[in-house]
N, C-alpha and C positions, 0 to 999 in steps of 0.2 A: 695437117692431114691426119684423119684417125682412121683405125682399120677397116673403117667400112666403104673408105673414101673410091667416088668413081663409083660406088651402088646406087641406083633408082629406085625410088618408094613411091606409087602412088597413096598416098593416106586418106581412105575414103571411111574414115571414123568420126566418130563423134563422140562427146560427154566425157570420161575417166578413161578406163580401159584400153580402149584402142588408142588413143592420141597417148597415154604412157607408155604403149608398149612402140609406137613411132618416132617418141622422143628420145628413148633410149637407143634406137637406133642413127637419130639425126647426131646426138650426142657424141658416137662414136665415127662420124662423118660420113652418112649417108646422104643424100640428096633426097628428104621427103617436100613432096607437095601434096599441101592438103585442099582435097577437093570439100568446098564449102556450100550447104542447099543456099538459092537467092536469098536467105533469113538469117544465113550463118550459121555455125556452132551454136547450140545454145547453149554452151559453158561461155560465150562471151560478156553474159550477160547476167552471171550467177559471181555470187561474192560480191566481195569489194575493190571496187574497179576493174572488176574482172580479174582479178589477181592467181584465180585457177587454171586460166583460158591460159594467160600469159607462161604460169611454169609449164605448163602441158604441153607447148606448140610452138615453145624457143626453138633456133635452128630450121625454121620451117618455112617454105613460101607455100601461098594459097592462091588458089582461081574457083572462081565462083559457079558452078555448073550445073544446072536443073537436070538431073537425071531423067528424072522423072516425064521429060520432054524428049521426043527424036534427036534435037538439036544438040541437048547436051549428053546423050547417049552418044552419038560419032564423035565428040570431042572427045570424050573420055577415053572412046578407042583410037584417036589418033595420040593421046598420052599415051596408051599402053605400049603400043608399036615400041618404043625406047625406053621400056620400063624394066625392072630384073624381079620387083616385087607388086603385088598390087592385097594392101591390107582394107579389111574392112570389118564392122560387127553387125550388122545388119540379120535378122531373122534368115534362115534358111530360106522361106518362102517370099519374100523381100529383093535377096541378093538374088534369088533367081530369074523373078521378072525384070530386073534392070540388068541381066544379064552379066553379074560378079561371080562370075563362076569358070573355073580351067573350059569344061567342058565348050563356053560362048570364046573367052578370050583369046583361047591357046589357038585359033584359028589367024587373029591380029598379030599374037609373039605366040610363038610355042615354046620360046626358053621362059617362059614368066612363069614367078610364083605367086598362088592366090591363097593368103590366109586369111582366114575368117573366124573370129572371137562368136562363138553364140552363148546362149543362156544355159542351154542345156542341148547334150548330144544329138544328132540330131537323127538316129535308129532308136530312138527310146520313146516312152510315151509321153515324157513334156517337151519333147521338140515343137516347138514353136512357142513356148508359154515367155512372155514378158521376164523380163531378169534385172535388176537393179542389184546393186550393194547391200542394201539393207535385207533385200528376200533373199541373196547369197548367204550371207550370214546366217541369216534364221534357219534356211534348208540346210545348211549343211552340219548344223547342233553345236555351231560358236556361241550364238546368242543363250541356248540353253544352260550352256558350262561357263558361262560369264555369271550367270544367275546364279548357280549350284557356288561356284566359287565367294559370290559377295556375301552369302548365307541367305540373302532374300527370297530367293527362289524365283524373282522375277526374270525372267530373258530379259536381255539389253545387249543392245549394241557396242562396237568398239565406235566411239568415235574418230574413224578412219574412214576413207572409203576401201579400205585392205583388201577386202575383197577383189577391188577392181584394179588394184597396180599389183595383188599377190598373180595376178591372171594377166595383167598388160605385159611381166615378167617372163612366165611364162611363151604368151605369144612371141617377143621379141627372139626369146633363144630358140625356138621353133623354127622364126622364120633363119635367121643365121645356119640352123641345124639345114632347114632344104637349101639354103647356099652350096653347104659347104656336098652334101648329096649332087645338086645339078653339077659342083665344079667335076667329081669324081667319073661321075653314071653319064654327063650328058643329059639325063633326062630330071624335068622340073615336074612338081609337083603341087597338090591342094593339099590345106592343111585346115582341120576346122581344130579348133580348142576352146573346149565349154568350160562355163563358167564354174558352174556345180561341181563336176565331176574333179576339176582340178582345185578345186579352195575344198571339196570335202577329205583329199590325201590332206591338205595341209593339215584338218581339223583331226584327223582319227589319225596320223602318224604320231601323232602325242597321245590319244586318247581312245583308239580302240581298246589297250590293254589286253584284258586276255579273252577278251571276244575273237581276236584273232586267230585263235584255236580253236579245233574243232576234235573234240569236246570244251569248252569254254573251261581256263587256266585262272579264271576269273572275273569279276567286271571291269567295266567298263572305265575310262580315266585313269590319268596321272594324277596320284593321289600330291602330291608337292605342290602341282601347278593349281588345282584346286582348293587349297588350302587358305582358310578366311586369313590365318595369320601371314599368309606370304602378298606382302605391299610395301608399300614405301612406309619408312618406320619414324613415325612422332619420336623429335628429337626434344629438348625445352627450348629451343625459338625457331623450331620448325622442323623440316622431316628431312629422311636420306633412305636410300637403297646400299641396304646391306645382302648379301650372298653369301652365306657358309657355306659351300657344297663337299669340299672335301674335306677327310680325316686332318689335314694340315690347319685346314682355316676352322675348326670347332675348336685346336687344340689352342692353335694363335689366340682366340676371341675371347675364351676362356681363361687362358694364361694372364691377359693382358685385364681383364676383370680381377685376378686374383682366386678365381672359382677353378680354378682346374681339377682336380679331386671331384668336383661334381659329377665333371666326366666320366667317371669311374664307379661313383655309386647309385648313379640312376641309370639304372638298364634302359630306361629308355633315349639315352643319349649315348648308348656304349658303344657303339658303330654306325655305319651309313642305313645297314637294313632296319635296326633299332629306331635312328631318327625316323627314317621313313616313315614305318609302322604307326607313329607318333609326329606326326608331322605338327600338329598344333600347339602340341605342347613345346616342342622343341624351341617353335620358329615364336610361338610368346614367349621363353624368356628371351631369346634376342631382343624384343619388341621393349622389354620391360628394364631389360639394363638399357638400349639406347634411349632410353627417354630419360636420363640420367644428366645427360651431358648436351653442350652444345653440338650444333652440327660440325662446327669447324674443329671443336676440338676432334671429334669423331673421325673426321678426314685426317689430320693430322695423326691421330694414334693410330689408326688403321693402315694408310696407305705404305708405310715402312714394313708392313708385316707381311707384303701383298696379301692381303685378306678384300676381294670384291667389293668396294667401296666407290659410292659416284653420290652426286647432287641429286637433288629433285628441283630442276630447270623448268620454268614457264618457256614457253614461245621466248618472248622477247629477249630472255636469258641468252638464246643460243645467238644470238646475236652479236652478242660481247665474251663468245664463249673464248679463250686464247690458245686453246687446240685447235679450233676451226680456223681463227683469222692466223693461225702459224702454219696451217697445214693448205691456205690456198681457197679455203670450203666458195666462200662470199665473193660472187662475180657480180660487179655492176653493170647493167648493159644499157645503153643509151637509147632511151625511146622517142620515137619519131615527134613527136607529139611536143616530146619536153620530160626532164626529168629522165629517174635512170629506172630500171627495174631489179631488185637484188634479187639473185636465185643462187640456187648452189650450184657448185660447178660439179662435172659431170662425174660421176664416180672412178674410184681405180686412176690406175694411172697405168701407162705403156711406156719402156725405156726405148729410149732415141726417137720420143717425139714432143714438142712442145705443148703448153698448153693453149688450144687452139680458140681465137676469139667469140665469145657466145651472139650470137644473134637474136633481136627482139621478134617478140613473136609478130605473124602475119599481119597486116591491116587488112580488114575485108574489102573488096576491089569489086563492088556492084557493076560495073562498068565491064568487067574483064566476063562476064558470063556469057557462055557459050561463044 
């Protein structure tokens, strides 16, 4: 039993976003069903073997329901009736013809809550405009400071969908937040949460800098986090992520080269505001002593001094990681079909309750429509 246990989720999402921010919910023992068009998700049918579909919609049953038809409009309201939440991402103008809106529902439940993920706010002037991951990113000036950072100038993307689980994130503690409101007030609530507006705090909470003042304190950016020199540092049989940040780990990193005194007569390393100011220079020679030495010996001399020290892991790394497979991470879950499906197991952890068994995600059930 997890804290959410004995909650109702209808999940009327699809693609990234909304089925992450549903599984974080089923995760923590919600009862989501996810309502599926007669075609399905189309994450069922993206990647390999569907292996997105599956992390996104573990924990989850599905029913197959044509919205878009009378028929499968009263089913959905005969779902709601015993529902406590009803999520979706559909356009403003969308959700409101298939009637996903407090305003339609609260007539069927009036304790129900309806969040809805959209692209952008929906009193502004791009309510209603298409929103993916990749034009999150771009609007909101991630892709630009990825660019400014590589030295290229090119905009590029994270290869993440970030955008859409930094916002499924979002959605999820929203909908918990009007939980834990209807438990107090009695009265339930609509909640929209746009895509934009919430991934652009993410992007300018680092990087408005002193635009933030009015009169402007300076420009724009975290001068550290856009720093060409700041990456994973070529070792001689390959690379690591090092972190100096404090006055302790310059003095450690230093010592432990032998160069300490350097510390002292390059003003431009003479403190944190000094580095700062100097960030490229700083963080190339790290770059240039680590490339001295193997990686392993670099873990080994490092991690005694606690000085911020880690690998640079492929995918398949984490796999054989031994802090993962000691801490629990790797749940096999057994699929209908044959074969298991590995996913992580659910974040956090709650005392006095066990870890509870993961379920494979939905089979789509053509049959069970309307």
């Amino acid at each position: 039993m997890g804290p959410l246990d004995g909650l109702k989720v209808i999940d009327v999402t699809t693609v990234v976003m909304g089925p992450y921010a549903t599984r974080l919910l089923a995760d923590q023992g919600a009862e989501v069903l996810k309502v599926e068009p007669p075609g399905g998700d189309v994450m069922r049918r993206a990647g390999q073997g569907g292996a997105m579909f599956a992390q996104l919609n573990r924990n989850k049953r599905s029913v197959v329901l044509d919205l878009k038809a009378p028929a499968g409009q009263a089913a959905l309201r005969r779902l709601v009736t015993g529902a406590d939440v009803l999520v979706h991402n559909m356009r403003p103008d969308a959700a409101g013809r298939l009637g996903l809106n407090r305003a339609t529902l609260s007539a069927v439940n009036p304790r129900l809550i309806v969040a809805g993920a959209v692209g952008y706010g929906s009193n502004g002037p791009y309510a209603g405009r298409p929103a993916y991951d990749d034009l999150i990113q771009a609007a909101s000036g991630l892709a630009d400071i990825i660019g400014r950072a590589s030295g290229t100038g090119e905009p590029a993307y994270v290869p993440l969908t970030l955008s859409d689980r930094v916002v499924g994130i979002h959605l999820a503690q929203a909908v918990t937040a009007a939980l834990l409101q209807r438990e107090r007030t009695g009265q339930a609530t609509e909640i929209e949460i746009p895509m934009f507006e919430t991934f652009a705090d993410l992007v300018l909470g680092d990087h408005l800098g002193g635009l933030a003042f009015d009169p402007p304190r300076g420009g724009p950016h975290y001068a550290r986090l856009i720093s060409r020199q700041r990456r994973p540092y070529r070792t001689r049989d390959g690379h690591i992520a090092v972190l100096l940040y404090t006055d302790a780990h310059w003095r450690a990193f230093f010592h432990a080269l032998g160069r300490e005194a350097e510390l002292e007569t390059d003003p431009r390393l003479r403190d944190h505001a000094a580095r700062l100011a100097n960030i490229d220079h700083a963080y190339g020679l790290v770059g240039a002593a680590l490339a001295e030495h193997e990686t392993a010996v670099w873990l080994r001399m490092l991690e005694p001094l606690d000085i911020p020290v880690a690998p640079v892991n492929d995918v398949a790394a984490l796999l054989q990681d031994p802090h993962l497979r000691a801490v629990g991470y790797w749940r096999e879950i057994p699929l209908p079909e044959g074969g298991v499906l590995r996913s992580p197991a659910p974040v956090g952890r709650w005392s006095g309750s066990g870890a509870a068994p993961l379920r494979p995600p939905p089979p789509l059930r053509p049959e069970a429509a309307n």
